[in-house]
C-alpha positions as CSV (number, residue, x, y, z in Angstrom):
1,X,7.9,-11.4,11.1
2,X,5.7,-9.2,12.8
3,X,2.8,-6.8,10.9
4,X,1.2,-3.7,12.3
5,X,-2.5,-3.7,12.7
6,X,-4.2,-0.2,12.7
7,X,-7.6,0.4,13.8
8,X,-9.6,3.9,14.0
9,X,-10.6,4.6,17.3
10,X,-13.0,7.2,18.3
11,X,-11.7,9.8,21.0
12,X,-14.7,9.7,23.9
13,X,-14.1,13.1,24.9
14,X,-14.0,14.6,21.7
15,X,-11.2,16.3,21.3
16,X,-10.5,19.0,18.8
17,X,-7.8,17.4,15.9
18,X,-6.5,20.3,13.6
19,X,-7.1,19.2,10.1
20,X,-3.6,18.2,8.2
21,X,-1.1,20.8,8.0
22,X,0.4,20.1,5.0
23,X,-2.4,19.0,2.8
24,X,-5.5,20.5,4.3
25,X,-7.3,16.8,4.7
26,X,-9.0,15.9,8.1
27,X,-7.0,13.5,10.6
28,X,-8.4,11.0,12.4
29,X,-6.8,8.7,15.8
30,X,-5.5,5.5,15.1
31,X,-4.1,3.0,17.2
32,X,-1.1,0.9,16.1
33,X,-0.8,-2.7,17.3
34,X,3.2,-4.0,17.2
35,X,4.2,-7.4,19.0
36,X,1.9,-6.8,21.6
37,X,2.9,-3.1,22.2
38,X,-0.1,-0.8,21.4
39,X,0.5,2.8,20.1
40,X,-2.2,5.6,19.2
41,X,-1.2,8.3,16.9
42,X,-3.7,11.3,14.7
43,X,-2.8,10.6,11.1
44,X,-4.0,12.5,7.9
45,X,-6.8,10.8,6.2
46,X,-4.8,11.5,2.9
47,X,-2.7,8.6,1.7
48,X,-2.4,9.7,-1.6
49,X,1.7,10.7,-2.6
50,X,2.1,14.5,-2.2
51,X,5.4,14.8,-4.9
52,X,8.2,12.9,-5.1
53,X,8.4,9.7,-3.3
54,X,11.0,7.0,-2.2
55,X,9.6,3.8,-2.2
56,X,9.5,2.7,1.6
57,X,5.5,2.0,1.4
58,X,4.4,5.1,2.9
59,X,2.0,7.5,0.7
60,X,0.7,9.6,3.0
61,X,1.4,13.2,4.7
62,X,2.8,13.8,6.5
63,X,5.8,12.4,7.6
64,X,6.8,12.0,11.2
65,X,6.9,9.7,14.3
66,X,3.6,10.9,16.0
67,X,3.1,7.3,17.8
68,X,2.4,8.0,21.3
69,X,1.4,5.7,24.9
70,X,-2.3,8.0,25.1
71,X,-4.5,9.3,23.2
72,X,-4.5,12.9,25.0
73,X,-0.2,12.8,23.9
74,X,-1.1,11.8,20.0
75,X,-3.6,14.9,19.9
76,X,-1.1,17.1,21.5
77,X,1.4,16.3,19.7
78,X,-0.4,16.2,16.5
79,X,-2.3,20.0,17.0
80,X,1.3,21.4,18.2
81,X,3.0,20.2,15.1
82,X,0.1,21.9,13.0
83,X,0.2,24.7,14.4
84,X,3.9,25.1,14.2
85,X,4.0,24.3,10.6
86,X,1.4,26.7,10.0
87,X,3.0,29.9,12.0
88,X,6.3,28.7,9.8
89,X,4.3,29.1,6.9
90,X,3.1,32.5,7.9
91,X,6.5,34.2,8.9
92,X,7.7,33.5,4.8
């Protein structure tokens, strides 16, 4: 059986990461190790359970596949999600 292996990596050219857009809490980049395959993804440093919660293992907010080949793709991905979420939140 294979296990993931997270690390935190630091981004060398500093990037700007929007802070969670669903609870608020700064994100960070990670990279995930998987049978040899190495993914990086910005996750929110809140792993606390936000409501409800199936038990699959996973506490944190927020949901999503955000695990990309480069770092530059995970923080792109990860500040276009926020900011869609939050212009949702502002047309209600």
């Amino acid at each position: 059986m294979s296990y993931d292996t997270y690390e935190k990596v630091r981004d060398p050219l500093k990037r700007y990461i929007a802070r969670c857009p669903v609870c608020g809490s700064d994100a960070a980049l990670w990279t995930r190790e998987l049978g040899g395959n190495v993914t990086v993804a910005v996750m929110c440093s809140n792993n606390q359970p936000i409501g409800p919660q199936e038990d699959d293992g996973y506490y944190g907010c927020p949901p999503g596949n955000f695990y990309k080949a480069r770092k530059a793709d995970a923080i792109a991905y990860w500040n276009a999600y926020a900011d869609a979420l939050v212009a949702m939140r502002a047309e209600k």
